[in-house]
N, C-alpha and C positions, 0 to 999 in steps of 0.2 A: 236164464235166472242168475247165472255166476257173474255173470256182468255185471247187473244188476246189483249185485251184490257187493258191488265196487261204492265205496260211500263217493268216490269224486264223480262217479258218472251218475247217481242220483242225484248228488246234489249242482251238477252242472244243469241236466236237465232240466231240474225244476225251477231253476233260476233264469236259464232261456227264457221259459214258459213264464216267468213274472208271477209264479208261483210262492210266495212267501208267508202266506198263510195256507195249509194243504191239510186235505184229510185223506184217511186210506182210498176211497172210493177218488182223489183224483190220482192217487197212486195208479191204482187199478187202469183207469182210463189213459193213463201217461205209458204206463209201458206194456200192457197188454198182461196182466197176470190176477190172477182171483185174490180176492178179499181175503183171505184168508194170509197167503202169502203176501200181500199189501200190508195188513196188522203188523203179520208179525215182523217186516221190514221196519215197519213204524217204531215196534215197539223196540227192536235192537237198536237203531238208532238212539233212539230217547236212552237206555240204559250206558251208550257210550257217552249221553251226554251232547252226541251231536246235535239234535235237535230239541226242541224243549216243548211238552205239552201246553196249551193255550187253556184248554177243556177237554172234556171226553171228545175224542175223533177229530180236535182241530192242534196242529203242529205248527212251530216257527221257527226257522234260522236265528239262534242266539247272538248274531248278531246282524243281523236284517229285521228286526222289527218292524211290523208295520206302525203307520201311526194307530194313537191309544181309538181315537175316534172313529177308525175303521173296522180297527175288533171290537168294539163296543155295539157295529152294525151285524157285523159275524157273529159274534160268538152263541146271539138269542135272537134269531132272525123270526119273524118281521120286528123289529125294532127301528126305532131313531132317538139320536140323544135329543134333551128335553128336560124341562126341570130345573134346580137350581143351575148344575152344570149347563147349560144351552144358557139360562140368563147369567153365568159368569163369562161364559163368552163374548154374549154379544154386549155385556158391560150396563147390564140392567141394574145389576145388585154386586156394591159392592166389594162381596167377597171373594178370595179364590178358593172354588170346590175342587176336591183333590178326588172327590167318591166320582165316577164317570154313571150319571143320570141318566139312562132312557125309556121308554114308555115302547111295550107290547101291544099287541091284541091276544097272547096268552098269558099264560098265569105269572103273577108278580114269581118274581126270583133274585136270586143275587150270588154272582163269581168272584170270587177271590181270584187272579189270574195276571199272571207276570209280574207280582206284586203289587197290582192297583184291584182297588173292589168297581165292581160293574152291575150296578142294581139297573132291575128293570123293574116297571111298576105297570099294570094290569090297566089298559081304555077300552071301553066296547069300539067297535070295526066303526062306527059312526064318526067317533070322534077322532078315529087314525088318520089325522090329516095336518098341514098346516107348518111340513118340511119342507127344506131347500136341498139340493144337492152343491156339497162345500166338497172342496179337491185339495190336496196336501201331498205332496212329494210322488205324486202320480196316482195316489187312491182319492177313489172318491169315497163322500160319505154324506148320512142324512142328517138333520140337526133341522131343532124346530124353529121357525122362524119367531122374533123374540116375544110376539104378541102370541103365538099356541106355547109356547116354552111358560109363559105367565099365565096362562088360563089352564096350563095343564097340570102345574104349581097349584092355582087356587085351588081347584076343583079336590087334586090328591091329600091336601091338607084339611081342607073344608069337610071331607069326605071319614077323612080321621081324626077328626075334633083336632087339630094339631093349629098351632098359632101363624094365623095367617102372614104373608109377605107385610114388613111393615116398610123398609129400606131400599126402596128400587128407586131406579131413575124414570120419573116419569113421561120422558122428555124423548123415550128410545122405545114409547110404547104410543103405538098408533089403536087410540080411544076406538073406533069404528071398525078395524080391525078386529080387534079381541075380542069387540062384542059378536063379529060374528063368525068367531072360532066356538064361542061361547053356546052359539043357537047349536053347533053338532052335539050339545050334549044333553038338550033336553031338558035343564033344570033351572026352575024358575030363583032356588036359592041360589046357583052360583054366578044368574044372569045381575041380580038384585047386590051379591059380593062385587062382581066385576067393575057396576054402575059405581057402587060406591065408594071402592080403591080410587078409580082412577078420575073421579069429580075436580 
């Protein structure tokens, strides 16, 4: 444990390891020591400032960041980004979103974290579908393809009486696609919105 207790050989170790997002339990599994003493390694680090809180039980090298889009997949797992963010990516609509958008199968939430906000927003297991896997400096990460990112928009809007997508490019949205991201969700009014946006 005195070793251990060396910040250069934690934080060599876990850099080996391609560890730059960690929680105490990959502590634990990395050098062999209980959760408990994992914590509280955790937590002295964090008060030295050497490493910096993500969320409850996720940590990062201040200055190893991973990409926003990776922890956007970690921080509220099962999540993928989706939403306006996914159609400012893929150049649907356009504004640039700065809020990092993805969509759960648990309950809608939203993180303040590393100083960007990371809202997730609540779909039944039916509709959790209609991601790609995109890579960025060695992380992968999930992101909705632009046709569920658009249908997962209409639906979350539709849903909250909120003012429908009026601004997209329609030209980056495959009609026969969306309609049948559209059938995972069972709803004849957002089959009947979809039709009529994209006419």
């Amino acid at each position: 444990m005195a070793k251990l207790m060396n910040w250069n050989n934690f934080e060599r170790q876990l850099k080996e390891k391609k560890l730059l997002l960690f929680s105490p339990l990959d502590i634990t599994r990395l050098f062999g020591i209980s959760k408990v003493a994992a914590t509280f390694l955790v937590h002295r680090y964090v008060q030295k400032m050497f490493i910096r809180r993500v969320r409850r039980g996720l940590y990062v090298f201040p200055g190893l960041l991973p990409p926003d889009l990776y922890l956007a997949n970690k921080i509220y797992e099962p999540s993928y980004v989706s939403l306006e963010f996914a159609l400012s990516y893929h150049r649907v609509i356009p504004e640039t979103v700065y809020e990092i958008t993805s969509v759960t199968t648990k309950s809608t939430r939203c993180f303040t974290a590393l100083g960007k906000i990371f809202s997730y927003h609540s779909l039944k297991q039916d509709a959790f579908t209609g991601y790609i896997l995109e890579k960025q400096d060695g992380f992968t990460y999930l992101i909705a393809e632009p046709e569920k990112a658009f249908v997962d928009c209409m639906y979350l809007r539709a849903k909250a009486k909120k003012e429908l997508l009026q601004r997209f490019d329609k030209e980056r949205i495959n009609k026969d696609k969306a309609l049948q991201y559209t059938g995972f969700f069972k709803n004849d009014n957002l089959t009947r919105i979809i039709k009529r946006a994209l006419e």
